[in-house]
N, C-alpha and C positions, 0 to 999 in steps of 0.2 A: 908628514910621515904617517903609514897607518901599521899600528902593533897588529899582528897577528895570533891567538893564542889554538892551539889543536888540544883538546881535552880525550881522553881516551874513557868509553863506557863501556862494559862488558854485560851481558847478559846474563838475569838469572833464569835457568835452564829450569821451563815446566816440561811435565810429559809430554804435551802437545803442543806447547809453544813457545817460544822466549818472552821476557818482560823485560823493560830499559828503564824501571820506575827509576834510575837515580838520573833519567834526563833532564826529566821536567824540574829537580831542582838543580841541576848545573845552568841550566838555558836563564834561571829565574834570580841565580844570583852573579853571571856571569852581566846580566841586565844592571841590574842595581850597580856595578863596578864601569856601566856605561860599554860595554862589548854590546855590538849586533851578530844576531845568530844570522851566520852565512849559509849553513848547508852541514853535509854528513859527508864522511870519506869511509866507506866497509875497511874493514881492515882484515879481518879474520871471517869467513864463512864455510858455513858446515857441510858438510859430506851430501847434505839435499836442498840445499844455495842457501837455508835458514843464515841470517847474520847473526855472528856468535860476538862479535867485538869492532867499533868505529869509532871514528872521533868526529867530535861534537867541530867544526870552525866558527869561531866567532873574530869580528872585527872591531877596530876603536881608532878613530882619526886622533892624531896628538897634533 
């Protein structure tokens, strides 16, 4: 059976650009819990295609 978990990150909004700093610790402790990072699904994007919010897929065989 493989568990599926969707984690949702929102962006915090610079002048010029967005930042997703709280990825690189979901990805890092989503590991430690034995989840493989799958991939990204945009979820919400902005008026000039910037991504404003996505979720993170990760996988774990049981």
């Amino acid at each position: 059976m493989i568990d599926v978990q969707l984690i949702r990150v929102k962006s915090k909004n610079g002048l010029l650009s967005n930042s997703f700093e709280d990825s690189e610790e979901v990805i890092f402790d989503m590991a430690k819990k034995g989840y493989t990072f799958k991939g990204y699904l945009p979820i919400v994007i902005g008026s000039y295609g910037n991504i404003l919010e996505y979720d993170l897929v990760f996988e774990k065989q049981n």
